[in-house]
C-alpha positions as CSV (number, residue, x, y, z in Angstrom):
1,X,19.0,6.2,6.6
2,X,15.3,5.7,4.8
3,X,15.4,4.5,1.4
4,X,14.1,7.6,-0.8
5,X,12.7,8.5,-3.8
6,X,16.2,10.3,-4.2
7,X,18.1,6.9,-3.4
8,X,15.7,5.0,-5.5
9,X,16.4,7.3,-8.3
10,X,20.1,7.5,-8.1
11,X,19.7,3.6,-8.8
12,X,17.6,4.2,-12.0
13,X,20.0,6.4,-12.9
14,X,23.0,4.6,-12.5
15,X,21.4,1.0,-13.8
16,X,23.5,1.1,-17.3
17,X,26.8,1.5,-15.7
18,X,25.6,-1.4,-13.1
19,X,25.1,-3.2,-16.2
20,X,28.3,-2.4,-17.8
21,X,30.0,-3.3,-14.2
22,X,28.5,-6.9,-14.4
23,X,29.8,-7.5,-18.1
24,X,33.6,-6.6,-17.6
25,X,33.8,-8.2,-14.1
26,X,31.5,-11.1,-15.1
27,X,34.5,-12.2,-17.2
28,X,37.5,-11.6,-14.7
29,X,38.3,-15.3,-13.5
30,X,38.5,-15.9,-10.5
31,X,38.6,-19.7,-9.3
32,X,38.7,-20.6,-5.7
33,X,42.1,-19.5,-4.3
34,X,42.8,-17.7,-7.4
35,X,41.4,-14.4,-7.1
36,X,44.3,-12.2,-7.6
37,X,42.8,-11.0,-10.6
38,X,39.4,-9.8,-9.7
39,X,40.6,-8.9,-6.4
40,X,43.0,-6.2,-7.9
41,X,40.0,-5.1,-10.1
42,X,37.8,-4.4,-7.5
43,X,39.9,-2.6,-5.6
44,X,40.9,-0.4,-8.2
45,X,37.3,0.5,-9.4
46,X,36.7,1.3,-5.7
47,X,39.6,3.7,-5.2
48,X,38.8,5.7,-8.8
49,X,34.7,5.9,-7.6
50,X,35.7,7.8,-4.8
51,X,36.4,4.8,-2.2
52,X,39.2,5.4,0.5
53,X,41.8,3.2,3.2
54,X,40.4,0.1,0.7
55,X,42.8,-2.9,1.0
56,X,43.2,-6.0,0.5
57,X,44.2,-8.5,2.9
58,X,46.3,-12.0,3.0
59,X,42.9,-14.3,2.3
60,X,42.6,-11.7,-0.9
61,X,39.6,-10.1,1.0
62,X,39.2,-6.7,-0.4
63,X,37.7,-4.5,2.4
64,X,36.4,-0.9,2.2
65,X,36.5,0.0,6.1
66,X,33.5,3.2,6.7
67,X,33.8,4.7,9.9
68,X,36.3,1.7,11.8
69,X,38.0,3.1,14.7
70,X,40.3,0.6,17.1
71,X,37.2,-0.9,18.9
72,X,34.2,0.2,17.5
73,X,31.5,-2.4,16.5
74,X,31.2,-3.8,13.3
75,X,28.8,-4.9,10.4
76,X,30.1,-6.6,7.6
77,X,27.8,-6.7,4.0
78,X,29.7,-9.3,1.8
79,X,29.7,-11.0,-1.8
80,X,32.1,-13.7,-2.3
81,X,34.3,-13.5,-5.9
82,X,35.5,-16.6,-6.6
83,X,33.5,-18.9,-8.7
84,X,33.5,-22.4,-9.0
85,X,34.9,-22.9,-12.3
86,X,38.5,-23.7,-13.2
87,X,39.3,-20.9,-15.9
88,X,42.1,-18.8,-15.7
89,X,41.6,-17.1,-18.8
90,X,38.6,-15.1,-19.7
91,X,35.1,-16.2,-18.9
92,X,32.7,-16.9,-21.9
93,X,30.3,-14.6,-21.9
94,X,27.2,-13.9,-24.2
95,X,23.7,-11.7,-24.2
96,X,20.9,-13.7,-25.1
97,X,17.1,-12.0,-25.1
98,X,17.3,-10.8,-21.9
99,X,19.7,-12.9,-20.1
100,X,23.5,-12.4,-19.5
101,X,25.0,-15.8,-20.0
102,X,28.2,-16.1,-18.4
103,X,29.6,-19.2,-15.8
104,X,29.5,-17.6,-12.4
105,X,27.6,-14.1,-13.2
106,X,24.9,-14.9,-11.1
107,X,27.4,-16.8,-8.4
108,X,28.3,-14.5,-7.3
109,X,29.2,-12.2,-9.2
110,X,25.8,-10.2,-9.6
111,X,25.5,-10.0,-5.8
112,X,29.4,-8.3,-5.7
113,X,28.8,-5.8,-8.8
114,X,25.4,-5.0,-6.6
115,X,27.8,-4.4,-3.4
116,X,29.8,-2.3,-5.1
117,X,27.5,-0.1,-6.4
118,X,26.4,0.3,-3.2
119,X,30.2,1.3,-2.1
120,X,30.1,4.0,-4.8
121,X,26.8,5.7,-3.8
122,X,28.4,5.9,0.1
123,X,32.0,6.9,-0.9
124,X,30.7,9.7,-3.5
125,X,27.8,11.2,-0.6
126,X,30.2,10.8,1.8
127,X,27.7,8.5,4.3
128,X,29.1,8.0,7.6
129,X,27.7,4.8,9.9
130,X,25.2,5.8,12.6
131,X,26.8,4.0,15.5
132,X,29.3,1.3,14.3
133,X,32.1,0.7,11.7
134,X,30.7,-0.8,7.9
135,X,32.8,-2.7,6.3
136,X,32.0,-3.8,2.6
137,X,34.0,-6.8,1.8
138,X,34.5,-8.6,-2.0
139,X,35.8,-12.0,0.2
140,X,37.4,-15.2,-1.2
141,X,37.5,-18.7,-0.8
142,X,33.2,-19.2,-0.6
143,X,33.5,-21.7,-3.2
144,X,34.2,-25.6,-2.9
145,X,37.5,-26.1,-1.2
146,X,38.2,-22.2,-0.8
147,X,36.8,-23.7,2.5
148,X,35.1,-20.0,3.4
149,X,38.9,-19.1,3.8
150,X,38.4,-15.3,3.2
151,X,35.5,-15.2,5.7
152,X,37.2,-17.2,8.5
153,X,39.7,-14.8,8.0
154,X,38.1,-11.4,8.6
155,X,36.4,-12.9,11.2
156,X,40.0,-14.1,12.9
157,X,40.8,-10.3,12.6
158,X,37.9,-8.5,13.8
159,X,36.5,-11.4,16.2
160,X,33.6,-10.1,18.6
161,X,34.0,-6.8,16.9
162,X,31.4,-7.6,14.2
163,X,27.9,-7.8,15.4
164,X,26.0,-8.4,12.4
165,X,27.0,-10.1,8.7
166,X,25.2,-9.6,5.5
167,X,26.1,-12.1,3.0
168,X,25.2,-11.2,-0.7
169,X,24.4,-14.3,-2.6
170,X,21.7,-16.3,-4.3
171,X,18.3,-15.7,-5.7
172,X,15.9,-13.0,-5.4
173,X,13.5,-13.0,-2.0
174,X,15.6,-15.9,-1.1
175,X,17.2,-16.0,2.8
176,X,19.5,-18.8,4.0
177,X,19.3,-18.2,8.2
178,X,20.7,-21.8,9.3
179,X,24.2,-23.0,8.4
180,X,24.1,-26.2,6.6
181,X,27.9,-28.1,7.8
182,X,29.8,-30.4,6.1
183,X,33.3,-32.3,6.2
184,X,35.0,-32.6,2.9
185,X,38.2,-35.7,2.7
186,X,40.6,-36.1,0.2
187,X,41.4,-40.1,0.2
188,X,43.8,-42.4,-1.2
189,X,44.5,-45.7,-1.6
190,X,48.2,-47.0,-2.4
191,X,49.3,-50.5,-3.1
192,X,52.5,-52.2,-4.4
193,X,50.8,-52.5,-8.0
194,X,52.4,-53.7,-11.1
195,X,52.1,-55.4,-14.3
196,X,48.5,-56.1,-15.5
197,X,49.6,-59.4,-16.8
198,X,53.1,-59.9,-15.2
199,X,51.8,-58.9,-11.8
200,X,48.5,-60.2,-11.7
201,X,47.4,-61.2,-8.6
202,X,48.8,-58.0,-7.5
203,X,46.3,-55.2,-5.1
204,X,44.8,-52.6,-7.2
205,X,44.1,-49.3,-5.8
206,X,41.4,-48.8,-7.7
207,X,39.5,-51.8,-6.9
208,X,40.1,-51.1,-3.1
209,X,38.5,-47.3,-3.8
210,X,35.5,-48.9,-5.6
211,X,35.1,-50.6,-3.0
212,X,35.4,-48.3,-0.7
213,X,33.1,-46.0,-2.2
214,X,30.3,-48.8,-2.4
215,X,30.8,-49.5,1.6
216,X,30.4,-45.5,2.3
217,X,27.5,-45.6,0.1
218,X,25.6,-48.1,2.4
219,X,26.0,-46.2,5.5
220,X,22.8,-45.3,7.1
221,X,22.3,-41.3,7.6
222,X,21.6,-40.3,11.6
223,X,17.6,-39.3,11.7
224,X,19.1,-35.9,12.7
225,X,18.1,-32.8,10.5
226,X,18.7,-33.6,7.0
227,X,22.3,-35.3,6.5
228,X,23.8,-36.1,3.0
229,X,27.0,-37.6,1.7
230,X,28.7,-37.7,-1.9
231,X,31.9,-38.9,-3.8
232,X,32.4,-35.6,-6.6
233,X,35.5,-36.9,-7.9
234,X,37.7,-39.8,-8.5
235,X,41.0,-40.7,-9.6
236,X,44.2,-42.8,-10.3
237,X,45.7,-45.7,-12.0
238,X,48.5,-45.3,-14.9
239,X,47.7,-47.4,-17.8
240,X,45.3,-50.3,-18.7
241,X,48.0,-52.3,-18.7
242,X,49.2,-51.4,-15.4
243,X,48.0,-52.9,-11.6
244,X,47.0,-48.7,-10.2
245,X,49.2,-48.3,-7.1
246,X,47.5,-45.3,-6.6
247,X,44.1,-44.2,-6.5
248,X,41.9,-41.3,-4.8
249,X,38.7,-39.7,-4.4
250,X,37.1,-36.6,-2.9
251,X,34.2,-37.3,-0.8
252,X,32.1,-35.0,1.8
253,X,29.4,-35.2,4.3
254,X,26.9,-32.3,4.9
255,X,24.5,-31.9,7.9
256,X,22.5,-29.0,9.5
257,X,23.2,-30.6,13.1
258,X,26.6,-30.8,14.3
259,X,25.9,-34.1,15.9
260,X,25.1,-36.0,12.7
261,X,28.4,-34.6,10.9
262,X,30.4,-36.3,14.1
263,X,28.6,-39.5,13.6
264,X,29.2,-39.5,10.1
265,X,32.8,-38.9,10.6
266,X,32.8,-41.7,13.4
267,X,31.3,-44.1,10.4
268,X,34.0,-42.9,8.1
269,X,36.7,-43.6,10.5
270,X,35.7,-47.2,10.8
271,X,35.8,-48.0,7.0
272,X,38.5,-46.6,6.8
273,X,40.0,-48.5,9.7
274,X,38.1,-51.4,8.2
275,X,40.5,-51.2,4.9
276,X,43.6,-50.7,6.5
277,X,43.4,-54.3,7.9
278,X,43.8,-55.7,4.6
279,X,47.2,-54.0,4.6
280,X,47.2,-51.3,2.2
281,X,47.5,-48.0,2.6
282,X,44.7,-45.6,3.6
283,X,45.1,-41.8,3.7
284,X,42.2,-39.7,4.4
285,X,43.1,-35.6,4.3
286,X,40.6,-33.1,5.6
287,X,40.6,-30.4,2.9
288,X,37.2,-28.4,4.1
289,X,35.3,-28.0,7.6
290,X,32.6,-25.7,7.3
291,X,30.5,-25.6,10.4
292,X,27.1,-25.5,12.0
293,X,24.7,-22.7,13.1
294,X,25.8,-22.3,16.9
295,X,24.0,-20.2,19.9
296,X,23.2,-16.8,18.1
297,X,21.4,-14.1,19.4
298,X,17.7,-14.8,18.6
299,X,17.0,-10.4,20.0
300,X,19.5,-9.2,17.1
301,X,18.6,-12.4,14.5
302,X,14.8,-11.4,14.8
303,X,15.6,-7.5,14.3
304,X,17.6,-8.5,11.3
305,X,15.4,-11.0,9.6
306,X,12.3,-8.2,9.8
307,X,14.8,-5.5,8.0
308,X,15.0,-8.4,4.9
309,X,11.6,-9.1,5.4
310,X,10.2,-5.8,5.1
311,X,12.6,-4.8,2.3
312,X,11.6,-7.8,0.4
313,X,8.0,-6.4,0.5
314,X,9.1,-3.0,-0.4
315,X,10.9,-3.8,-3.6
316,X,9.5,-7.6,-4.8
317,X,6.2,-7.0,-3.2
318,X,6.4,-10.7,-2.3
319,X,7.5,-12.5,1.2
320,X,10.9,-13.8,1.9
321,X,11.1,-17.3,1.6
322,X,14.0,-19.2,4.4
323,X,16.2,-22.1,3.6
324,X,19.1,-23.8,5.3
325,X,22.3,-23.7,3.3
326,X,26.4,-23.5,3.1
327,X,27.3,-20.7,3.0
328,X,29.9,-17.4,3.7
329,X,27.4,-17.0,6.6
330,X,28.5,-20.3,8.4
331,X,31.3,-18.7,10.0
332,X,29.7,-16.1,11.6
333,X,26.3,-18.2,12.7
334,X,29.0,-21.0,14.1
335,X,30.0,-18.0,16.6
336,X,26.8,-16.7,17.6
337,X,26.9,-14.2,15.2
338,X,23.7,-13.1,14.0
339,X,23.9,-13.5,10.0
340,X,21.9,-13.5,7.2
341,X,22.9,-14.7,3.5
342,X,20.3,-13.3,0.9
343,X,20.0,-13.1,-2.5
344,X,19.3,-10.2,-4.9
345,X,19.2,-11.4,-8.8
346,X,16.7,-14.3,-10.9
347,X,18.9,-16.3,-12.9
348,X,19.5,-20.3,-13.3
349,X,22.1,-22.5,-14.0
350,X,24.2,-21.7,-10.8
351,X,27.8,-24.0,-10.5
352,X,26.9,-25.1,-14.5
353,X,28.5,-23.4,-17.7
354,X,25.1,-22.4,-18.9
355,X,24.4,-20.1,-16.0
356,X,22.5,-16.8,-16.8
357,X,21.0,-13.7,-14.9
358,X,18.1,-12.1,-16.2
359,X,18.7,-8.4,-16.4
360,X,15.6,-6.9,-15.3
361,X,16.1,-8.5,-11.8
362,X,19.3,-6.2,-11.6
363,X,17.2,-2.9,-11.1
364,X,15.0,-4.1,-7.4
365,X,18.1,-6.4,-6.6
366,X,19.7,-3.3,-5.9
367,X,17.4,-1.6,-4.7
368,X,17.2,-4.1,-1.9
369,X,20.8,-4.6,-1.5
370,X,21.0,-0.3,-1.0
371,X,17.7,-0.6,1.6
372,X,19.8,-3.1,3.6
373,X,23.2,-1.4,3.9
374,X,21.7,2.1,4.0
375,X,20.0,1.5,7.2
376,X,23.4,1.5,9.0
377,X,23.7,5.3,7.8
């Protein structure tokens, strides 16, 4: 289908109740692994705008199948709903000027209230896909250590049925086409402990993690793409009066070449080989894998990337800009999928509580968002 004045209108039209859409679902939380809430939302507003057969699955994907048959071939257009931040009661949300003010309204919750607008327009004209199944997907787990879990999923149930992935997410003319890996390890440190004063002489956890942490933090990166490491978050310890027995950190690795992320691992399996010598005990669980770009069909990724490209012109009148990045699309990339993650709303302050959208972008972000899916119609 050609984007029309008629389509184009039917936005206009219907901008206020996008608006409206954003505010409500903007304050559903919805942390990683936690999205019961806005799952059940979403699939609600889908079923009373018209939406039918929409479902939601055991990663709390919710999926509005269009013209799926047993083997047809699929493309998926998806916006993630969890966000990064910890709230499981209402979301703090405020208008300021011009700008919605909300933790997570821009990630990603702009790019999902765009999708389903777009759901709404197809369900209520009763579109059917030209020559393969659509499915429109609100997925989980795109966040931190959701670990892409609602993306791996779908893609562990449709397999080599889908042919092309849309993800919704990030800024306006923005495209990430290359999946940026990365290995994320929970590890701790245990010791016998004991009395700060009584004990003294005693192993601390804590001072075998600092240590620890300032080894990792001497490793040379591989001169292989760009490659990155971090410690977010430490732990442990009882009291100040009190030899920690325990003591953990989270710490990752991120590389657009799968060969860096194994010779990062390799240098984090000798430290912590290294430690374990001095006979305490080192536990290092792997709590996120998200991989690399693999071979993906550069016919079908080129025919893609012009659609963007020349929607981008249509509705911003400016070029798409290309990044590398981690994101729902490194699932389908790492199979040879061909996959695009693109953005469709201004805002700043994304995985901060001052995050904002700026609500004139809403208007061509959907309009570029309806170009993209529409073309399947």
């Amino acid at each position: 289908m050609i984007f029309t004045n008629v389509i184009s209108q039917w936005i206009e039209d219907h901008r206020e109740e996008h608006l409206n859409l954003l505010l409500t679902l903007a304050r559903i939380p919805a942390p990683s692994n936690q999205e019961e809430k806005r799952a059940e939302f979403v699939k609600k507003w889908l079923e009373e705008n018209g939406a039918e057969g929409v479902y939601i699955d055991e990663a709390l994907n919710v999926i509005y199948p269009i013209g799926v048959t047993a083997d047809n071939p699929l493309v998926v257009f998806a916006a993630h709903s969890d966000v990064v931040f910890p709230d499981t009661e209402s979301l703090p949300l405020h208008m300021e000027d011009s700008r919605i003010c909300c933790p997570g309204v821009g990630d990603d919750t702009a790019s999902l209230v765009t999708l389903l607008m777009a759901a709404k327009y197809i369900a209520q004209q009763d579109l059917v896909p030209k020559d393969c199944g659509v499915l429109l997907v609100a997925d989980s787990g795109e966040e931190g250590l959701g670990n892409l879990k609602g993306i791996r999923h779908l893609f562990d149930t449709f397999g080599s049925r889908i042919r092309e992935f849309v993800s919704f997410d990030g800024g306006e003319c923005r495209c990430v086409n290359r999946a940026v890996g990365s290995k994320r390890y929970r590890i701790e440190i245990d010791t016998e402990g004991g009395h700060s004063y009584g004990a003294f002489g005693n192993r601390n956890a804590i001072a075998y993690l600092a240590s620890l942490i300032d080894t990792l933090y001497t490793v040379k990166v591989p001169p292989l793409g760009k490659t990155t490491y971090n410690v977010g978050t430490i732990s442990g310890g009882t009291s100040v009066n009190t030899i920690a027995q325990h003591a953990e950190m989270l710490y990752e690795f991120r590389s657009d070449e799968a060969e860096a992320l194994a010779i990062m691992e390799r240098h984090l399996n000798a430290a912590l080989d290294f430690y374990r010598t001095k006979g305490i005990t080192v536990t290092a669980t792997l709590v996120g894998d998200r991989p690399c770009s693999g071979q993906v069909d550069e016919a079908a990724m080129a025919a893609m990337t012009l659609r963007a490209q020349e929607a981008t012109l249509r509705h911003y009148g400016r070029e798409l800009t290309f990044s590398v990045g981690s994101t729902d699309c490194n699932i389908p990339l790492s199979r040879g999928v061909a996959a695009l993650c693109l953005g469709v709303y201004r805002g700043f302050g994304a995985h901060t509580r001052e995050e904002y959208v700026e609500i004139d972008s809403l208007l061509p972000g959907m309009k570029f968002a309806f170009d993209l899916v529409l073309h399947h119609f």
